[in-house]
C-alpha positions in Angstrom: 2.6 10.8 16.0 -0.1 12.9 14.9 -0.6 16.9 15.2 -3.1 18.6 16.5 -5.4 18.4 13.6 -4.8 14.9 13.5 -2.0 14.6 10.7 0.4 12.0 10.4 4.1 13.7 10.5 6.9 11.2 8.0 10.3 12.2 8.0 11.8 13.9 5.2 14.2 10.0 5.3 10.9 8.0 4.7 9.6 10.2 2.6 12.4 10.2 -0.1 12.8 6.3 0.2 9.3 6.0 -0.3 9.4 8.2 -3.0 6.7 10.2 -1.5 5.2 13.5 -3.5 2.1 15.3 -4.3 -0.4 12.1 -4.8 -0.2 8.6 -2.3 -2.2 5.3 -1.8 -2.9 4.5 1.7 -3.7 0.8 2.1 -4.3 -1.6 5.4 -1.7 -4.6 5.3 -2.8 -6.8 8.4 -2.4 -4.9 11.4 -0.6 -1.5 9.9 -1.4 0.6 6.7 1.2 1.7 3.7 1.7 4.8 2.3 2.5 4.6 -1.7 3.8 6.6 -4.1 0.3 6.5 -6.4 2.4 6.2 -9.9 4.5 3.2 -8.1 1.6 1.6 -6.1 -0.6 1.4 -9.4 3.0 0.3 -11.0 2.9 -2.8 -8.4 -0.4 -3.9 -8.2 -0.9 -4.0 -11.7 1.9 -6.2 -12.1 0.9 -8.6 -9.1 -2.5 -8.4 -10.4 -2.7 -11.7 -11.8 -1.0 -13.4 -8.5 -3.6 -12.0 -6.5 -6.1 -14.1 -9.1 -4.8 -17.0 -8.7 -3.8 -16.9 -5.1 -7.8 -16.2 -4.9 -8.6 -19.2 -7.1 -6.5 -21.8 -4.9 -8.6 -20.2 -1.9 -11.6 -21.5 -3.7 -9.9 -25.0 -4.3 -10.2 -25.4 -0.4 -13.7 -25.8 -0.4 -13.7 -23.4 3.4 
């Protein structure tokens, strides 16, 4: 829900098990957005870096 000045409110519960601090990543996953710990965002994307190449690649092999 947001406040008044248009803020999103996350419980101290999701905070914690997201590991959320001072610095996040907000990305848009299909039809919702994540909120990231920066240092364990950067962590994951760097290593699924090179699946995202080659799931890119076999995209190109369909010849759309």
């Amino acid at each position: 829900m947001l406040d008044k000045q248009g803020r999103v409110s996350i419980t101290q519960t999701l905070r914690d098990y997201a590991k959320l601090e001072k610095d996040c990543t907000v990305i848009g996953v299909s039809n919702r957005i994540e909120i990231w710990n920066q240092a364990v965002w950067k962590s994951y994307y760097e290593q699924s870096e090179t699946s995202f190449s080659e799931i890119s690649e076999n995209l190109l092999d369909f010849n759309l």
